[in-house]
C-alpha positions in Angstrom: 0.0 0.0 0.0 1.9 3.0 -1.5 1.2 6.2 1.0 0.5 9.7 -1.1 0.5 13.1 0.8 -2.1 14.8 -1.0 -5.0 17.2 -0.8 -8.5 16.2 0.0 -11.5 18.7 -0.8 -13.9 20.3 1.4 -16.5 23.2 1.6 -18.9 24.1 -0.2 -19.9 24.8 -4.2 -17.2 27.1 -5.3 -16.0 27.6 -1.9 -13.2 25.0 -1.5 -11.3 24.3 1.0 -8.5 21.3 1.4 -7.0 19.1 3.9 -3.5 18.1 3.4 -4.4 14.2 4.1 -1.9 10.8 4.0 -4.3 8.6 2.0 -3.6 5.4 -0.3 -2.6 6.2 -3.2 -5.1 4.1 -4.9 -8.3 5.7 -3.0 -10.2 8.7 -4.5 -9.6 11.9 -3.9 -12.3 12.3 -1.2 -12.0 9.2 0.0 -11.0 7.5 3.0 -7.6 9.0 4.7 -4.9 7.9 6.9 -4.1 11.1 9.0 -5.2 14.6 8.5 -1.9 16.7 8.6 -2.9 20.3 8.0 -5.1 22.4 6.4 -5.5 24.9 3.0 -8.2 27.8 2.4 -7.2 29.2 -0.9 -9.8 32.0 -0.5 -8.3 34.0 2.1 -6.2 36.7 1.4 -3.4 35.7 2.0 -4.1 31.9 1.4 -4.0 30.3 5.1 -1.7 27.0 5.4 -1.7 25.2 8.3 0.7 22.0 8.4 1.6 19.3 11.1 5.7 19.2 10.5 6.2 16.7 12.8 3.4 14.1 11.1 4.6 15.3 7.9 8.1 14.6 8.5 6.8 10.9 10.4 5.2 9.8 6.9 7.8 10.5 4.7 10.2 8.8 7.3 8.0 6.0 6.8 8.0 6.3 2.7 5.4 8.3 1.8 5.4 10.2 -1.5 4.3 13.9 -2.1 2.2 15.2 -4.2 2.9 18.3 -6.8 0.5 20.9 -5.0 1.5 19.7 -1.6 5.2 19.8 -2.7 4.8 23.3 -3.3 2.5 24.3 -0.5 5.8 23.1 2.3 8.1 24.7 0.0 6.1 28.0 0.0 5.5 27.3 4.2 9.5 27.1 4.6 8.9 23.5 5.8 12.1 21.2 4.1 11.2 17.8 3.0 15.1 16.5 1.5 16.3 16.5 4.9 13.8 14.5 5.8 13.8 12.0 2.8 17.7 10.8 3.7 17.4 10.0 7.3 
């Protein structure tokens, strides 16, 4: 069971809202998830990230893989993921 870090969708029509979830990489998008591990509202101004470094960090640890979006949503945050990767 290969582990994705990926973005789930919330909210309502035309108001999204996402949680940064660690889900199988096989399930659908909104489907069932692992661990929530933050947060994304792309409709404030500025957009509001919340992330859990320390699960984060855990999963990849553990092998999981990154998505594009959420790839750039910890690079924007500041939050290093290569580090992480080697140990």
């Amino acid at each position: 069971m290969p582990v994705r870090i990926r973005l789930t969708r919330k909210g309502a029509k035309k108001r999204p809202f996402y949680r940064i979830v660690a889900t199988d990489s096989e399930a659908p998008r909104d489907g069932r998830f692992l661990e929530v591990l933050g947060y994304y509202d792309p409709l404030r101004d500025p957009a509001q990230v919340h992330i859990d470094e320390a699960r984060i960090h855990k999963w990849i640890r553990r092998g999981a893989q990154l998505s594009e979006t959420v790839r750039s949503l910890l690079r924007k945050k500041g939050v290093s993921t290569v580090s992480s990767q080697t140990n």
